[in-house]
C-alpha positions, 0 to 999 in steps of 0.5 A: 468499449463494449458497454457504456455503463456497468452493473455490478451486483445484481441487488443494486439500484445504481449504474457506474458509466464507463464513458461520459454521458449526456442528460437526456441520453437514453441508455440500454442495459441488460434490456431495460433503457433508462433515461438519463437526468443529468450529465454523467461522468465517467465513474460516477453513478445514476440511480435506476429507480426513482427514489424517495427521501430515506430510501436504501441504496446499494452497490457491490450488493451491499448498504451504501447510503440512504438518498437525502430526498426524492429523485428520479431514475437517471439522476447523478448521485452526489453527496448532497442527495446520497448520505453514508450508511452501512449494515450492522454486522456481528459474528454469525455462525456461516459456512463459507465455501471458496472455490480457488482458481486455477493455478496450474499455470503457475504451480511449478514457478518459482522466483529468485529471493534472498533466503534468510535463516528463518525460513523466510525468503526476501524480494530484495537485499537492503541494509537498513538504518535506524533512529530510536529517537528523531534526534539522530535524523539529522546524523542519517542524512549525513550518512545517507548522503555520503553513502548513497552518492559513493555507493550508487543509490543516489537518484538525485544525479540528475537534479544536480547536474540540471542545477549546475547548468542553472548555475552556470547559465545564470554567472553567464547572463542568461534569462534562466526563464528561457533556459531550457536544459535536458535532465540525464536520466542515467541511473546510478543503480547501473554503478552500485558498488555493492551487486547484490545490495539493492539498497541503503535505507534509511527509517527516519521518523519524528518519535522515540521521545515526548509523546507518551510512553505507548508511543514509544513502545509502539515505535519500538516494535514497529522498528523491531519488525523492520530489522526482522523483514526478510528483504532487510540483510543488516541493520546500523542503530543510531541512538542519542541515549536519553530517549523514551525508547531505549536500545535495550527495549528495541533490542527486547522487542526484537528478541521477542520476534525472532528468538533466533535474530542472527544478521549483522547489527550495529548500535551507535549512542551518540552520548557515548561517544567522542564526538557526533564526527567520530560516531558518523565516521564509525557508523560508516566504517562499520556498515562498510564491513558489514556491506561487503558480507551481506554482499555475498548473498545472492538470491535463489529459487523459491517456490511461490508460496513465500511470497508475502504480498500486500495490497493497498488502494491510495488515490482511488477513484469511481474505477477502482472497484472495477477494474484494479482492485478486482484484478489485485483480488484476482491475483490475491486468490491465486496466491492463496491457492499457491500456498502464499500469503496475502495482506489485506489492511485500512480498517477505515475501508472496510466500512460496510464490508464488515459482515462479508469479511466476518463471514469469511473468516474461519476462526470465530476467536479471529472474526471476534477480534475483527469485530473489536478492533473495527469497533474500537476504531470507529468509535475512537474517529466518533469521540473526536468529531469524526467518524468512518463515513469521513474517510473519503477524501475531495479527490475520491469525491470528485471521482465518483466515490460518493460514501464511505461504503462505495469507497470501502466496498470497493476497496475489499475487492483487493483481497480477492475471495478466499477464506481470511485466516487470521486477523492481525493488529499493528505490527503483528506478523503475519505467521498463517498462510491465505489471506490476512487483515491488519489493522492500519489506517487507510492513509497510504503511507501508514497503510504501507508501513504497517503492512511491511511490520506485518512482513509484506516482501511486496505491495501491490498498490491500486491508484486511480488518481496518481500517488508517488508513495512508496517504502523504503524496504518493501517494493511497492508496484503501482497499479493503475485503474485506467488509461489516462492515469496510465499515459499521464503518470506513465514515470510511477505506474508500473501496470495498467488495468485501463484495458479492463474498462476499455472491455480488451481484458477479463479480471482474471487475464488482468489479475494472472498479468498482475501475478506474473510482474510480482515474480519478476519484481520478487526475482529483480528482473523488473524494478518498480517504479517507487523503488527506482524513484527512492519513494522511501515513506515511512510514517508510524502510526501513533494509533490516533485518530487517522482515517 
């Protein structure tokens, strides 16, 4: 490790320790020596300056928090000393001017996608099951579980046959609490009928009726761009008939979406049927014939520039600021310099970034919808009794992320520095090329399922904790902040950028390493992690509170 400890910004007044450190060690950097007060851990932060009850404290250059009284240089900052608080923001005439990276590395590569009639160009080949109405849940995980066992999706072989030899262990009279027997890992994916079918997915959800009718529409739309993504090949609708959501509104929204929705799409309502066995049965049949169509398209170079990728943080901790999601920003501005397109989410952490990203934003009509919808949310958490500044979670305390703005700042990093040219709200797709904002939570899976609305073909996910989350038509590639997360949760990390703490590896080799995976995942050449474990979440957001 060639430092012990790390300044980012210039303006700051607090060091990040890269390695545990003792009180009273004294610790040089950038030729000033500073004496440590307290035990440092590894992620957290000591004060430079000695500071008084109000006084400012920065990080990334920016407005973290005010210090709650009078400490010393080299104390740890805790959330009883340090409390958030953020700078205004407002829209201001700015010239923001961006210097792309280098892409010549990467300007002649392509990946192997499945290219859909509207130009739009898929990571992978799914066919999708949908429910208007939480109703029919119960009917998909017949469904899912017929097909997936035939079909060879299933990943749960190996449990079964761990339970089985339980089963058997215990007729035969042994002590099951000394039983020992392997899981065989073999995978079903190796036995799939279908080839050039990556997937049976299935979108179960717990709306579609009560709530209210917004909840509904919302829903609706939510559904609508799922069935228009580019990694989904056809799509089987289950509806009861009585519900909030109605088909002929799904299919409306779907409509409005793409004028020219052409792929294969089969609604069953269940009040109409024969019978709940006789609609399962036709369900089946006639997803079968459509699998065997799809099954016969095959992926194909495209350029770069189609890829769509999000970027998400979950599971943060103190090194997610600097190493992770610099790299993930990184490989965001490259992929903006190859003409691609970048999501960039969780309104909630962009607490205090807000001035930054509004400067950067090129359309004031953009800037001013940032600006409203940022607002709107913050002050919706406010007459609840919460409020941005609540967002951190007791994991991302432990781990040094003290405030909402350290969380938020360096969670921007993700999308990188290049220009943002639209500003999209929930369920809006993304139809500009460079760097996006959509408006979701920060919680991880309503985050990922916005940014697939959105028309994410990949997410790049940063974690410095550990997270099993994943979606269920948008692969998701866990990036992990450090080592130890690395080794441990080695079975849903899919790249790690420990090596950047360590001092081995620069961002930008970190973020170029990043890139490179992302064309293998969008080609099927590498499986991530989430998409191998089934990590199918799906939560809608109702647009309720949620941090």
């Amino acid at each position: 490790m060639k430092n012990k400890v790390l300044k980012i910004h210039p303006k700051d007044n607090v060091l990040i320790a890269l390695a545990d450190l003792k009180a009273c060690e004294v610790i040089n950097y950038q030729g000033e020596n500073y004496s440590l007060v307290d035990d440092i851990k590894a992620k957290h932060k000591f004060y430079t300056t000695d500071m008084n009850a109000g006084d400012e404290v920065f990080m990334y250059g920016t407005l973290v928090g005010k210090a709650q009284f009078s400490l010393k240089a080299g104390a740890l900052m805790t959330v009883e000393n340090l409390k958030h608080a953020a700078a205004p923001y407002q829209y201001r005439p700015y010239h923001y001017e961006w210097k792309a990276p280098d892409v010549s590395k990467f300007a002649n590569r392509t990946f192997n996608g499945y290219h859909r009639q509207n130009g739009k160009v898929g990571t992978a080949n799914y066919w999708l099951f949908i429910p208007t109405v939480f109703c029919e849940n119960r009917n998909l995980d017949v469904i899912r579980e017929a097909l997936h066992n035939e079909l060879g999706y299933a990943v749960t072989a190996k449990y079964k046959s761990y339970t089985h030899q339980l089963v058997e262990a215990f007729k035969n009279g042994v002590d099951i609490s000394t039983f020992e027997a392997p899981l065989s890992f073999e995978n079903a994916r190796n036995n799939r009928v279908f080839k050039n079918i990556d997937g049976i997915k299935f979108l179960n959800h717990q709306g579609g009726c009560g709530g209210t009718r917004q909840d509904a529409a919302i829903l609706s739309k939510l559904l609508a761009a799922y069935a228009d993504h580019p990694n989904v090949a056809g799509i089987t609708v289950l509806s009861l008939g009585c519900q909030n959501l109605q088909v002929q509104d799904f299919i409306a929204d779907l409509k409005e979406r793409n004028p020219n929705f052409d792929k294969p799409l089969y609604i069953f309502e269940q009040q109409k049927s024969q019978s709940e066995e006789n609609m399962i049965a036709e369900a089946i049949k006639k997803t079968f014939e459509g699998l065997v169509e799809v099954n016969k398209i095959e992926r194909k170079p495209a350029p770069l520039s189609k890829l769509n990728i999000g970027v998400k943080c979950g599971g943060s901790d103190g090194f997610s600021g600097i190493s992770a999601n610099p790299a993930v920003g990184y490989c965001s501005d490259l992929l903006v310099g190859l003409g691609a397109t970048v999501l960039l989410a969780e309104f909630p952490e962009l607490c205090g970034a807000e001035q930054n990203i509004i400067d950067r934003t090129k359309d004031e009509a953009a800037a001013q919808k940032f600006i409203k919808l940022m607002s709107a949310y913050n002050q919706a958490a406010e007459n609840v009794g919460s409020g941005f500044d609540m967002n951190p979670s007791p994991g991302n305390i432990k781990d040094g992320l003290i405030t909402d703005a350290i969380k938020s700042n360096g969670a921007a990093k993700k999308g990188g520095t290049s220009p943002i040219v639209d500003v999209l709200d929930y369920t809006e797709p993304a139809t500009k090329s460079g760097l996006n904002l959509v408006c979701t939570p920060g919680n991880d899976v309503e985050a990922t399922t916005g940014k697939a609305a959105s028309g994410a073909t990949l997410i790049l996910f940063t974690t410095g904790l550990g997270t099993p989350t994943g979606n269920p038509i948008c692969p998701v590639i866990k990036v992990s902040t450090n080592n130890a997360l690395t080794n441990r949760m080695s079975d849903i990390i899919d790249i790690n950028t420990g090596p950047v703490i360590e001092g081995e590896k620069t961002i930008e080799e970190m973020g170029e390493d990043i890139l490179e995976y992302c064309i293998k995942a969008a080609s099927g050449e590498v499986i991530p992690k989430s998409v191998l474990l089934n990590q199918d979440d799906f939560i809608p957001w109702k647009r309720g509170v949620s941090l």
